[in-house]
C-alpha positions, 0 to 999 in steps of 0.5 A: 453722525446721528445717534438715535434718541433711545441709544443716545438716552442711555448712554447719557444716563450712564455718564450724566447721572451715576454721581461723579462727585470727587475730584481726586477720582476725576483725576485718576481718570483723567490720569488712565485715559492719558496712559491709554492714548499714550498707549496708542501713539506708541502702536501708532495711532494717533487720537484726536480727542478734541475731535471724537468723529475723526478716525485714529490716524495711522502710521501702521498698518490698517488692520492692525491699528483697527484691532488696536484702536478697538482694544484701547477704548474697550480698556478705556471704557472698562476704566470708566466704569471702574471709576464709576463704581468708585464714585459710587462708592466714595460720593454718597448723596453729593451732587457735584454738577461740574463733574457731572458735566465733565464726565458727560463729556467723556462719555460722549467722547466715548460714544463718538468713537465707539460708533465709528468702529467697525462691526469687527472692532464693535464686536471685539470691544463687547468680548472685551467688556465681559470678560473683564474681572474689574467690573461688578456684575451690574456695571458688566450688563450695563456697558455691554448694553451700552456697547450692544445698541452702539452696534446696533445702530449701524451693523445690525447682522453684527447683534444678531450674531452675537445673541445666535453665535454659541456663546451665553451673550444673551444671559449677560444683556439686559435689553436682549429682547429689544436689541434683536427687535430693534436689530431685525427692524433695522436689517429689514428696512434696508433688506427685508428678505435677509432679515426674513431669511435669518429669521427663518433660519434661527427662530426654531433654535432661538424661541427665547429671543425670537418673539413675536415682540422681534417678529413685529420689529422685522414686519415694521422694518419691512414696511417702510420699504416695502408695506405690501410685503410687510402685510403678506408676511404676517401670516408666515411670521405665525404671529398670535396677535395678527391685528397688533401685527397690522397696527405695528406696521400702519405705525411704521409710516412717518411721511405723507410718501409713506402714508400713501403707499401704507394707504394702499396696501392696508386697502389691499390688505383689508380687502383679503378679510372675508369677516365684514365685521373684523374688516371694518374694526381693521379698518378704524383702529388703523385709518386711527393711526394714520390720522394721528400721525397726519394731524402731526404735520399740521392742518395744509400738510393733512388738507393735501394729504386728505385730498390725494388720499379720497378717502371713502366715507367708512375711512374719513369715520374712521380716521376722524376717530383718530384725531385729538386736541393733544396731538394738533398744532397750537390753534389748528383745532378749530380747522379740525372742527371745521373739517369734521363739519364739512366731511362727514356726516352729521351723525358722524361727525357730532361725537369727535366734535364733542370731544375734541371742544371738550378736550379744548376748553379743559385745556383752553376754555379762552382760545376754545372760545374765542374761536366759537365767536368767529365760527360759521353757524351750522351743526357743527358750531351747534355741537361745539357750543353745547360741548363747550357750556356743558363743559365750562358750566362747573365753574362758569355757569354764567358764561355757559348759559350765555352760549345755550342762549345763542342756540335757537329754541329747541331740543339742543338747546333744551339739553344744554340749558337741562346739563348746565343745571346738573352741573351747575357749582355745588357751592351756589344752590340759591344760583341753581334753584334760580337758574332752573325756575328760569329755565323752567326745569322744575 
C-alpha cells in the first residue's frame, strides 16, 4: 500500500525524531507490545508482525476480531506514545541512532496496520486515543493527528464525519483544516457531486471548518475528474478569491491526459469572462502553470504535448511566461531557448530568453556557454549572448567582451559592450578605464 508523502512524513517524524535514547525503556516497550499480541492470540487473532500488510488472521468471528484488532492497536499506540514521553523525559540532548531506528520501525509497523483498518476500526481507534488519561495533551493531538490523516488516506466520508458528528474533535485536531481540505479533495476526485452535496449540507453549520482553503480542496478533487465541472462550480462554492480558485484547479492536472482536458476547459472557462483585460491575465497566470508542469516531463513529452495542444499566439505568451531554468531537465535548456526562437515572436520572445540565459549561466555559466558555441545564429542566439556577458561580466570581463564581439556591429552590440562596463569587477578600475577608451565609451 502506498502511503502519501505528506501522511508518511509525519508519522515518521513522530517515530524517527522525538529521542528514543535508553535502552531499558525500549525494553518496557518491547515488553508492552508482547502482552498486547498476547492479548490478541487469546481472542483469537493471531498478528504477523514480521508482516505488517498482512491482516490478523481469524479463529472467531469477523467482526468481532475487527473490533478487537482496532482496540489493541489503539493501546498499542497509546503505549507508544507513553514511551515517548518517558524518553523525552529521561533521554535529554542524547542521541542514540540504533534506537532511533528501532523505533522508526515499529512506528511503521504501526503505520502499516493502522492503514489496513477499516473506517469502523480507524474510527474507534482515534475515540480511543482521546480518551486516554495516560497522554499529555500535546502527545493526545499528535496521534490523534497521525491516526486522522491515516483515515484520511483512504476513507475520507469517515474524517469528515468526525469533524460534523456532534462531538468537540475539531477542538482536539491540530491539522483540522487541512484534513477536511485534503478529505473533500479526495472524496470528489472520485465523486465530486457527493462531495458537493456534504458540503452544501454542512458548510452553514460548519463555517469554522468549511473554508474557502476546504472549498478549493473539493473544486481540485473535482478536476482531475471532471475539470469543466471543477470551473462551473466556482461560482456556487461563493469562494472570495475566484482567480486563486482557477489556479488551484489548472494546478490539479499532473498527466499530458490531464492537461488536455484542463486546456480545453479552462478555454471554455475563459471565453465566459466578459472584462478582455481580466481574460487575458486569467489566461497567462494559468497557461504559466500548465507549462511548469509540461516542462517537468522533459523537452519530447512537452514537444508532443505542445503540438496536439496549438496553442494560439496569446497562449504560447503565455505559457513561455511559465518556463524557467529550475524547473527543466539537466540540459534541456538550450531546447527551451531554442523553441522561444522559433515560436514566438521576437518582441515576445526576448524577455523569457533573457531570463532563462541569466537563470543558467548563474547556475551554469560553463554548460550555458558551451552551449552558445553550438547555437544557430538568429535573434535568439542574439539575446542570449548579450544575457549571458552581461551576466558573467562581474567576474569574467574578459570572456564577456569576447562574446559582445562575436555580435555584429550595432545596437546590440553597443548595449552589451556599454552593460560589460557598468559591470565590469570594482577591484580592476585600471581594466574598466581601458576597456571603456577601447570601446570608446567615454
Amino acid at each position: 500500500m502506498k502511503v502519501p508523502f505528506a501522511i508518511a512524513a509525519v508519522i515518521l517524524a513522530i517515530g524517527a525524531g522525538l529521542g528514543w535514547h535508553d535502552y531499558q525503556q525500549l525494553a518496557a516497550i518491547r515488553q508492552t507490545r508482547g502482552q498486547l499480541v498476547a492479548e490478541a492470540a487469546a481472542r483469537g487473532i493471531v498478528l504477523d508482525l514480521a508482516n505488517p500488510n498482512a491482516r490478523a488472521r481469524s479463529t472467531q468471528h469477523e467482526r468481532e476480531n475487527r473490533e478487537t484488532s482496532g482496540k489493541l492497536i489503539a493501546a498499542e499506540f497509546i503505549a507508544f506514545g507513553r514511551e515517548r514521553e518517558a524518553f523525552e523525559k529521561a533521554a535529554g540532548d542524547h542521541r542514540d541512532e540504533v534506537m532511533q531506528k528501532q523505533m522508526a520501525r515499529h512506528m511503521t509497523d504501526l503505520r502499516e496496520r493502522m492503514m489496513a483498518l477499516d473506517p469502523a476500526q480507524l474510527t474507534s481507534l482515534i475515540a480511543e486515543v482521546r480518551a486516554s488519561p495516560d497522554l499529555s495533551d500535546e502527545t493526545r493531538k499528535r496521534l490523534v493527528a497521525v491516526s486522522v490523516l491515516a483515515l484520511a488516506n483512504n476513507h475520507p466520508q469517515a474524517v469528515l464525519a468526525l469533524f460534523t458528528g456532534g462531538t468537540d474533535f475539531a477542538k482536539d485536531d491540530v491539522s483540522g483544516g487541512y484534513v477536511v481540505s485534503s478529505s473533500l479533495a479526495r472524496w470528489a476526485k472520485d465523486d465530486p457531486m457527493a462531495a458537493l452535496a456534504w458540503v452544501r449540507q454542512n458548510a452553514a453549520g460548519f463555517p469554522d471548518l468549511i473554508t474557502d482553503d476546504a472549498k478549493r480542496g473539493l473544486l481540485s478533487g473535482a478536476a482531475i475528474q471532471d475539470p469543466r465541472l471543477a470551473f462551473k462550480l466556482i461560482g456556487e462554492m461563493g469562494l472570495k478569491d475566484a482567480d486563486e480558485a482557477v489556479r488551484n484547479i489548472v494546478s490539479a492536472a499532473q498527466t499530458p491526459d490531464e492537461r488536455s482536458a484542463m486546456l480545453a476547459a479552462l478555454r471554455e472557462h475563459l471565453a465566459t469572462l466578459s472584462d478582455a483585460s481580466a481574460r487575458d491575465a486569467a489566461a497567462t497566470a494559468n497557461l504559466t502553470i500548465l507549462a511548469n508542469g509540461v516542462q517537468r516531463e522533459g523537452f519530447a513529452a512537452a514537444s508532443q504535448w505542445l503540438v496536439a495542444a496549438n496553442l494560439s499566439p496569446a497562449e504560447l505568451a503565455g505559457f513561455a511566461a511559465g518556463l524557467n531554468y529550475d524547473t527543466a531537465h539537466s540540459g534541456e535548456t538550450g531546447q527551451w531557448i531554442e523553441w522561444l526562437g522559433t515560436s514566438l515572436q521576437s518582441n515576445k520572445s526576448g524577455e523569457r530568453i533573457q531570463f532563462l540565459v541569466t537563470s543558467w549561466t548563474r547556475s551554469d555559466s560553463q554548460a550555458a556557454g558551451q552551449w552558445l558555441t553550438t547555437a544557430a545564429d538568429g535573434p535568439a542566439k542574439t539575446t542570449a549572448i548579450r544575457a549571458y556577458a552581461e551576466t558573467i561580466a562581474s567576474y569574467e570581463p574578459v570572456t564577456a567582451t569576447q562574446w559582445a564581439l562575436t555580435l555584429p556591429p550595432g545596437p546590440d552590440r553597443d548595449a552589451t559592450l556599454k552593460s560589460i562596463y557598468q559591470n565590469w569587477p570594482r577591484s580592476d578600475p585600471a581594466g574598466a578605464a581601458a576597456f571603456a577608451v577601447q570601446h570608446g565609451l567615454k
